[in-house]
C-alpha positions in Angstrom: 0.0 0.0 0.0 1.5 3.1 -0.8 1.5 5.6 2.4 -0.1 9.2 1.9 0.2 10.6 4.9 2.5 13.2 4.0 -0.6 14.4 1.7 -1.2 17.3 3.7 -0.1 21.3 4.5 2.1 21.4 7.6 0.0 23.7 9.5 -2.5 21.1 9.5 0.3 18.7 11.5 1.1 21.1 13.9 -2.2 22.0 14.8 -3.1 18.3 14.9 0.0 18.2 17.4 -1.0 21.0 19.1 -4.7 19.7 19.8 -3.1 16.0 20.8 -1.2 17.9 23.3 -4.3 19.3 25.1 -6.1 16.0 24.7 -8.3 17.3 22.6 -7.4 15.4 19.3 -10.5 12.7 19.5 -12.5 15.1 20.1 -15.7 14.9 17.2 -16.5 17.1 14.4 -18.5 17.5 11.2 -17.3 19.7 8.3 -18.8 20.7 5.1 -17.0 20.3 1.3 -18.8 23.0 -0.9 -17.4 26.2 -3.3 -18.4 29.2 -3.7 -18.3 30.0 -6.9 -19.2 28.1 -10.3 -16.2 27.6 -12.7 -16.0 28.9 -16.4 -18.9 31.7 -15.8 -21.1 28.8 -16.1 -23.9 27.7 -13.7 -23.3 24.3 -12.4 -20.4 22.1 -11.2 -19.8 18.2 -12.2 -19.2 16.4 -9.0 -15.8 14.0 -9.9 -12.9 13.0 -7.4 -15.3 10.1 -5.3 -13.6 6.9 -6.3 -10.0 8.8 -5.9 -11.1 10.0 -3.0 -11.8 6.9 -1.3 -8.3 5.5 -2.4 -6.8 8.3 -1.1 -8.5 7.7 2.3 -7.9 3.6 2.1 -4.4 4.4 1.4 -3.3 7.4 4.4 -0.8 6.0 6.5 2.0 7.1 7.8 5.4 5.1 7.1 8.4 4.1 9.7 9.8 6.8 6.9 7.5 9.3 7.3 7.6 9.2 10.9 11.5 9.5 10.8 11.2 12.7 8.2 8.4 14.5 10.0 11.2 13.8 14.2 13.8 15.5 12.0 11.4 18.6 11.3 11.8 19.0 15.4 8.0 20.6 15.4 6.5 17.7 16.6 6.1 15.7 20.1 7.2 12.6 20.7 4.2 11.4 21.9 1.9 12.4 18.5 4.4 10.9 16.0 3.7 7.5 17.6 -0.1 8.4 17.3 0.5 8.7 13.7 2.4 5.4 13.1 -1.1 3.7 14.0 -3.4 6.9 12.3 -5.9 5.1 9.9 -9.6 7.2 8.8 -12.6 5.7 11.4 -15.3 8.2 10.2 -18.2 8.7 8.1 -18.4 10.3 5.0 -21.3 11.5 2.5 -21.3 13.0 -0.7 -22.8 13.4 -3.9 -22.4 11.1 -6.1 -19.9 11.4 -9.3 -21.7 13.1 -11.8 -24.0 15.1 -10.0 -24.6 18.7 -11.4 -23.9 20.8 -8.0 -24.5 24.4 -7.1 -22.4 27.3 -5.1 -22.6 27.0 -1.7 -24.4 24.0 -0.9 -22.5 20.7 0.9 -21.0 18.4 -2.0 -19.5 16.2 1.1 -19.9 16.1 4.7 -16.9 14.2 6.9 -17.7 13.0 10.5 -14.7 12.4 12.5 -12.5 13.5 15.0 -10.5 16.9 14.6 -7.3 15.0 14.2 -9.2 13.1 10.6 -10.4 16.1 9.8 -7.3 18.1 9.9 -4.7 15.3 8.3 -7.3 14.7 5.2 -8.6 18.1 4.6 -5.7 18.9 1.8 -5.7 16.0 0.0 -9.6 15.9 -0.1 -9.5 18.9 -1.4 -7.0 18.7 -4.2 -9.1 15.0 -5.5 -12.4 17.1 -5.4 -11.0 20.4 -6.6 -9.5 19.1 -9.4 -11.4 16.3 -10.7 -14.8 18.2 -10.3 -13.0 21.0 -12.1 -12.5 18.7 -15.6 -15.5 17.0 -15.2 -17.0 20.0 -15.6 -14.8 21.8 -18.2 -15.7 18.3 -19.9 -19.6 19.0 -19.3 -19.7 21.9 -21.1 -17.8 20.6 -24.3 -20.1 17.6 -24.6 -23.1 20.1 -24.7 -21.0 22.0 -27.7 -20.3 18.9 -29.4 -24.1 17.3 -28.8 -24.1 13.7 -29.9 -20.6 13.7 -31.8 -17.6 11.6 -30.5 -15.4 13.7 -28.4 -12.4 11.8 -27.8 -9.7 13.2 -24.8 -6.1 13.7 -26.0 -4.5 15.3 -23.5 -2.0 13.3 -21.9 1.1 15.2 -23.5 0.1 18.6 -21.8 -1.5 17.5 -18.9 0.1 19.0 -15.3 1.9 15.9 -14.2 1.3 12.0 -14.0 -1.6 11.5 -11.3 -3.7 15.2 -13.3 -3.4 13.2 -16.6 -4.4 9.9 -15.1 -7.5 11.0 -12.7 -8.2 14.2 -15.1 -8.8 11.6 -18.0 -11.2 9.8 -15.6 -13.0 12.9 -14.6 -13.1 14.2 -18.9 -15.4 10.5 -19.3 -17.4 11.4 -16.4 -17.8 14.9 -17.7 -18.9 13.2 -21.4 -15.8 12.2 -23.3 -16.2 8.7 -25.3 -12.5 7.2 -24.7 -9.1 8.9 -24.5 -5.6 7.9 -26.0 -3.9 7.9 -22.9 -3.4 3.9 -22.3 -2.7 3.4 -18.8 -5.9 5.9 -17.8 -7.7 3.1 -20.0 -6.3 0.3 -18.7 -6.6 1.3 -14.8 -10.5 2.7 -15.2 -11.4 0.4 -18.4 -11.8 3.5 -20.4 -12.4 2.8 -24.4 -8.5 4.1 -25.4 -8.4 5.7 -29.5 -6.1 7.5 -31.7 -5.3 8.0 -35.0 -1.7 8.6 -36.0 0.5 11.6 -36.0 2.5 13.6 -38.7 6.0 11.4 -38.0 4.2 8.5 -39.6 2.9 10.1 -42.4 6.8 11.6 -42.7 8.4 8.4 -42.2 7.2 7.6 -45.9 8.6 9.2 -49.5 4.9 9.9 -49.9 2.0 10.2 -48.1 0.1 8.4 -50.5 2.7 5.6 -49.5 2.0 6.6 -45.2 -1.6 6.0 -46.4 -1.7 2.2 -47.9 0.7 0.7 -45.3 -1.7 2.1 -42.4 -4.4 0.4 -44.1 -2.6 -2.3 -45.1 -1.6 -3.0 -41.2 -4.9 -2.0 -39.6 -8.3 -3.6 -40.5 -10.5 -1.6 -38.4 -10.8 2.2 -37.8 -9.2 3.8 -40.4 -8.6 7.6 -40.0 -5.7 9.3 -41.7 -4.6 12.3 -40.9 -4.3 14.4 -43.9 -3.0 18.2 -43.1 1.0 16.8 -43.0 1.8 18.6 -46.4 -1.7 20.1 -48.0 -5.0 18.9 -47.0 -7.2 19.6 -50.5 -4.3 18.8 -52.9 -2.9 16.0 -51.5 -4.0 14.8 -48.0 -7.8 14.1 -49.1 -7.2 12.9 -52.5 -4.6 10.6 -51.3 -7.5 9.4 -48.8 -9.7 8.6 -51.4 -7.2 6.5 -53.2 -6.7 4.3 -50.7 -10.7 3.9 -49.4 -11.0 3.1 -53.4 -8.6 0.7 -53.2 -10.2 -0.8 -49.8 -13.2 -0.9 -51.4 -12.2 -2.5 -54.4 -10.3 -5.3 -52.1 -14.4 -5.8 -50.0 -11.7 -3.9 -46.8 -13.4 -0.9 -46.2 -13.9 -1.0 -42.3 -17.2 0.1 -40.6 -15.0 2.9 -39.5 -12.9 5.2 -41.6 -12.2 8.8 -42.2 -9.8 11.4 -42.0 -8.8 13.9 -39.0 -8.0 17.5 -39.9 -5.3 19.2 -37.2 -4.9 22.8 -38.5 -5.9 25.2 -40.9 -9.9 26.8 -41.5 -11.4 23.5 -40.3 -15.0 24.6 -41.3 -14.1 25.1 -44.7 -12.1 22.0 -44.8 -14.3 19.7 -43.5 -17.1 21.2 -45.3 -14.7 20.5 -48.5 -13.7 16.7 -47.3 -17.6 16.4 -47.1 -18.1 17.5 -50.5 -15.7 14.9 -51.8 -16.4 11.8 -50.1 -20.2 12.3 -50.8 -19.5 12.7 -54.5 -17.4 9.0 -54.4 -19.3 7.5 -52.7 -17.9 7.5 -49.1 -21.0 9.4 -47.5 -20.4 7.6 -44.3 -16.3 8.4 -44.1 -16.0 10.1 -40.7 -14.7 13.3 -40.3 -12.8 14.1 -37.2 -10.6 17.2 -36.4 -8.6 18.4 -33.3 -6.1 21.8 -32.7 -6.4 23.5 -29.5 -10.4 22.6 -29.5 -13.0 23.8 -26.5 -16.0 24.4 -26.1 -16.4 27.8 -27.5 -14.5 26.9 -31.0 -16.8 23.5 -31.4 -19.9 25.4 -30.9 -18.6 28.1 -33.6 -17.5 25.8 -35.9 -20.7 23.6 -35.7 -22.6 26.8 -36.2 -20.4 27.8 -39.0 -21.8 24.3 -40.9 -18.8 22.1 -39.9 -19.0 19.0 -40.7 -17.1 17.0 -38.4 -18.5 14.7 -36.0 -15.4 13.8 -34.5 -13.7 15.6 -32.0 -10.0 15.2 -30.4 -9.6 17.6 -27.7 -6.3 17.7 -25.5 -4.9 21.0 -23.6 -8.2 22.9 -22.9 -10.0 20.0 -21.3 -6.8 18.1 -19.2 -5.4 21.8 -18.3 -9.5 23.2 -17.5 -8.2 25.6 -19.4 -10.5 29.1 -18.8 -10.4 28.7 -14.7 -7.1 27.3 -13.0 -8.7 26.1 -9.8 -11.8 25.4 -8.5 -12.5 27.5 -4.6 -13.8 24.2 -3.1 -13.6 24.7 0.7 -13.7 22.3 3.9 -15.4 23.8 6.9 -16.6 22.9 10.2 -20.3 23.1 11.2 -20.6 21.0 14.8 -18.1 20.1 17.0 -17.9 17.7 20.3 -18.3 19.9 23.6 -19.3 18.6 26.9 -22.9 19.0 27.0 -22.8 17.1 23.7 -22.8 18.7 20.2 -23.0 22.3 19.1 -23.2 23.7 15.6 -20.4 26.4 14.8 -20.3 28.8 11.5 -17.5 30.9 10.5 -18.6 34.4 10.5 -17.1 36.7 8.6 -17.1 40.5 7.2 -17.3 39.3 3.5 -20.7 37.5 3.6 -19.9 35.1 1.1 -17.3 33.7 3.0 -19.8 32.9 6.4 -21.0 29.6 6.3 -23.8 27.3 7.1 -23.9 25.8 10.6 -24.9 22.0 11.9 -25.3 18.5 10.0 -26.8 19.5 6.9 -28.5 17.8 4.0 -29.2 18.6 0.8 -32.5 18.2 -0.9 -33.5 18.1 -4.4 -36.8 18.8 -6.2 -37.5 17.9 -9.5 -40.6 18.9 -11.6 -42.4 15.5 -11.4 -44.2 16.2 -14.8 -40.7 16.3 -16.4 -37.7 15.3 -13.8 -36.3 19.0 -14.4 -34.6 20.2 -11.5 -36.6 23.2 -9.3 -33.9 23.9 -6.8 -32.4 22.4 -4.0 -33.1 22.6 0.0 -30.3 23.0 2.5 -31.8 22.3 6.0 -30.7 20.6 8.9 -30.8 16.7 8.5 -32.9 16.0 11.4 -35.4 18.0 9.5 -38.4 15.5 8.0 -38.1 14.6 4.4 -41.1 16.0 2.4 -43.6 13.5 0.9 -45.6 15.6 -2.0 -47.5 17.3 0.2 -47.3 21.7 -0.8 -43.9 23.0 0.3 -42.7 26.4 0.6 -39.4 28.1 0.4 -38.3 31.1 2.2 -35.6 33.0 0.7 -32.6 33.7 3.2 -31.7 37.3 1.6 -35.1 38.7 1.8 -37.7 36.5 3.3 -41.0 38.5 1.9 -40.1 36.0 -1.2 -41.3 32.8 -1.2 -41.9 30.0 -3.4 -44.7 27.2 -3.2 -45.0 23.5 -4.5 -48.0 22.3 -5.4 -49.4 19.2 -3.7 -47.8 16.0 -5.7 -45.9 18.5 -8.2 -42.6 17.1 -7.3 -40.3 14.5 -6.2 -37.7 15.1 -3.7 -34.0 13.3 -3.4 -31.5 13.7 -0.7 -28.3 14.3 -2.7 -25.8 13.4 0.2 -25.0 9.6 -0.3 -22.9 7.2 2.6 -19.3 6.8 1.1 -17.3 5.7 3.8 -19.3 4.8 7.3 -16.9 4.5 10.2 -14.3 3.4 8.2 -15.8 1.2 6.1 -16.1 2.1 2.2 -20.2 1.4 1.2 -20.6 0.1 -2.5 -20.7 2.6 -4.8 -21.8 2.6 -8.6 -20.0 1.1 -11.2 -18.2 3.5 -13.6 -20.6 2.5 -16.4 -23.4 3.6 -13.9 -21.1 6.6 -13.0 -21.6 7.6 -16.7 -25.0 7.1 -17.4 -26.1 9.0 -14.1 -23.7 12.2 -15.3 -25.8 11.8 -18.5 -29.4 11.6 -16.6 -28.4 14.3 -14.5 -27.9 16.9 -17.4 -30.8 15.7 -19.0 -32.5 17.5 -15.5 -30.8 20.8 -16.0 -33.0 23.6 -17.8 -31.1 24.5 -20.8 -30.9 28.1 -19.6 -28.3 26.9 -17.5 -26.7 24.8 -19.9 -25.5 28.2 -22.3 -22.0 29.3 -21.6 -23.0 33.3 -22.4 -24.3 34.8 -19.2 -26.4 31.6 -18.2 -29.1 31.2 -15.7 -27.6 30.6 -12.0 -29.9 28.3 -10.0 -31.3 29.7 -6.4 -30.5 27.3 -3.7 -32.9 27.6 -0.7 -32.2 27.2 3.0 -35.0 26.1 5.5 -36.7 28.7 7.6 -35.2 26.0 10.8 -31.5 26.4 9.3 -32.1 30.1 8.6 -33.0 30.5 12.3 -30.2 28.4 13.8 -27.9 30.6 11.5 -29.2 34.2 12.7 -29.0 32.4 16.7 -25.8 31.4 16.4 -24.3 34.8 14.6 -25.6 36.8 17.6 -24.1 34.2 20.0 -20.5 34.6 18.5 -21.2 37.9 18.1 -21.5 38.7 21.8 -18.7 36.6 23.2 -15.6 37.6 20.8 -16.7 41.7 20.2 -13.8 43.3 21.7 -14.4 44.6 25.8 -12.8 47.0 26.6 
């Protein structure tokens, strides 16, 4: 098993030292995962990182190495160090599941442990969900450009070191993405791995008409050439069309074929290639192109009359390229005293930076007419779950608005699933059921939110019992840190 203990920030070791001192380091909490803030100027987040996540967890340990490294840092006592040698996750986790379209502000996970758990994981849970939810997402948005074309993930080459390219490839298929080139990514997830070829093969040959005929010679099934090496109308597409003649001729003409397209105007070139294989015949030769593709060039070329309907997208989907991080944050909301448990909230000048206080679920209501999403309920979990019957919802910010359900208008689902339940990891979904739920969940979203100019941000509610706990608490913590003088 490799050991990841050393996964974390050192402040969060020294405070975790500090608290063991005190005998205070069992003591139990419950934090929140949420963000504040959608990436990409869109209006959702794709929930990715789970299944890392829960490695991650499996695998934090601390080594007879570590232990050694962390005595010769002299920050640490004695006494915590051989705490650590035996450290391994007890709590309770629950989170949305992979896939799920998420809003600002609302809990995406919610961690029961002690302080000590809570401390030593915090960084590394953050940098799986952070980043993983981030490409998902990026991915999201370039399936909805692309619509039902292949979009294939090519992004190995640029991506920002071995484990990004790996779990970032994982997140791209969660996010939409048919299959990626990268090999091991397929191999570890069971991803569908494709490719073409590049321009040293075609250059390896005298001609390319030559590159051409020994690729199809050597490979029976998916067929694409890639034809911009030297000149794509003159000489790359023509030589195509010599060699599906001469495949067809020879009953070889796979199910599969085409050409890709990696530079130039590739509107007006695939428009052209379409022109051409139609008039010999090939109306079903695939088109595919790549070149520094997102979502914002797919969806111009597609409205420019492109016709390519397959996509090879590296750097702007491995790299998230538009929003570098995503402001995923991990806060406390009920600690352990001794008169029990009390809910906490950080308070703070800059209102979108106070949180929600106590154990928390999330509730979402869908249209039942439809399955579109209405919005979703943050209140406390002890709160009853609704059964149909007319609901209202009270808006924090200005609670003259309100919003009512009809009787049996709507179905309701608690988003927050058990991942981990005192140590123990639950089942979770396949990755083929990991898919198909990312698909069914953006089949929920309105398409107002779905446009990446200026799109609709969804309201997400808090119960009138949360809202209360909240305003209670504030003057609380209010009164006992102002200032006396």
């Amino acid at each position: 098993m490799n050991c990841k203990g050393l996964v974390t920030d050192l402040y969060q070791l020294t405070m975790a030292n500090a608290l063991f001192k005190r005998n205070e380091h069992e003591k139990k909490v419950v934090f929140d995962r949420f963000y504040r803030k959608n990436p990409f100027d869109g209006a959702y987040t794709v929930v990715a990182g789970i299944s890392h996540l829960i490695k991650f967890i499996k695998e934090f340990r601390y080594s007879k190495e570590d232990i050694e490294y962390l005595r010769s840092l002299n920050k640490f006592y004695p006494e915590f160090l051989d705490y650590l040698e035996n450290f391994e996750f007890k709590g309770s986790i629950y989170a949305m599941k992979e896939g799920t379209i998420a809003f600002p502000k609302e809990t995406l996970l919610r961690f029961h442990g002690t302080i000590t758990e809570a401390m030593l994981l915090e960084t590394g849970l953050s940098m799986i969900m952070n980043h993983e939810s981030l490409i998902a997402t990026k991915a999201r948005r370039m399936r909805i450009a692309a619509k039902n074309d292949m979009l294939m993930e090519f992004g190995l080459r640029r991506a920002q070191g071995h484990s990004a390219s790996l779990w970032g490839t994982r997140a791209a298929v969660i996010g939409g993405f048919n299959g990626t080139s990268h090999v091991e990514a397929g191999k570890l997830f069971g991803l569908p791995v494709m490719g073409t070829m590049a321009h040293s093969w075609v250059m390896s040959f005298d001609t390319e008409l030559e590159a051409f005929r020994e690729y199809a010679r050597q490979y029976d099934e998916n067929i694409i050439l890639l034809v911009d090496t030297y000149n794509v109308l003159s000489g790359g597409i023509p030589n195509a069309v010599k060699v599906f003649k001469e495949l067809r001729a020879e009953n070889r003409l796979p199910k599969k074929y085409g050409i890709r397209i990696d530079s130039g105007d590739l509107a007006y070139l695939s428009k052209k290639a379409r022109e051409i294989f139609d008039k010999e015949g090939f109306e079903d030769a695939i088109i595919s192109a790549s070149n520094d593709l997102d979502e914002y060039s797919i969806e111009l070329l597609k409205a420019q009359g492109c016709t390519v309907t397959s996509w090879g997208v590296g750097t702007k989907v491995i790299t998230a390229d538009g929003t570098s991080a995503l402001g995923g944050v991990f806060k406390m909301c009920e600690k352990e005293t001794g008169n029990g448990f009390e809910s906490v909230m950080k308070i703070s000048n800059d209102v979108a930076k106070m949180t929600n206080p106590g154990v928390k679920s999330v509730r979402r209501f869908y249209k039942k007419k439809n399955g579109k999403i209405i919005t979703d309920l943050m209140c406390l979990e002890s709160e009853p779950m609704p059964k149909g019957e007319e609901f209202t919802f009270t808006t924090e910010s200005a609670n003259w608005r309100t919003k009512t359900l009809k009787k049996d208008s709507y179905i309701v689902e608690d988003m927050l699933k058990p991942i981990i339940i005192n140590g123990k990891i639950c089942k979770q979904p396949s990755f083929e059921e990991t898919i198909e739920y990312s698909k069914s969940q953006m089949k929920s979203l309105w398409p107002e939110y779905t446009r990446f100019l200026m799109p609709h941000q969804m309201e997400i509610n808090t119960s009138v019992l949360l809202q209360k706990k909240k305003k209670e608490i504030i003057k609380l913590e209010l009164s006992k840190n102002s200032a006396v003088e």
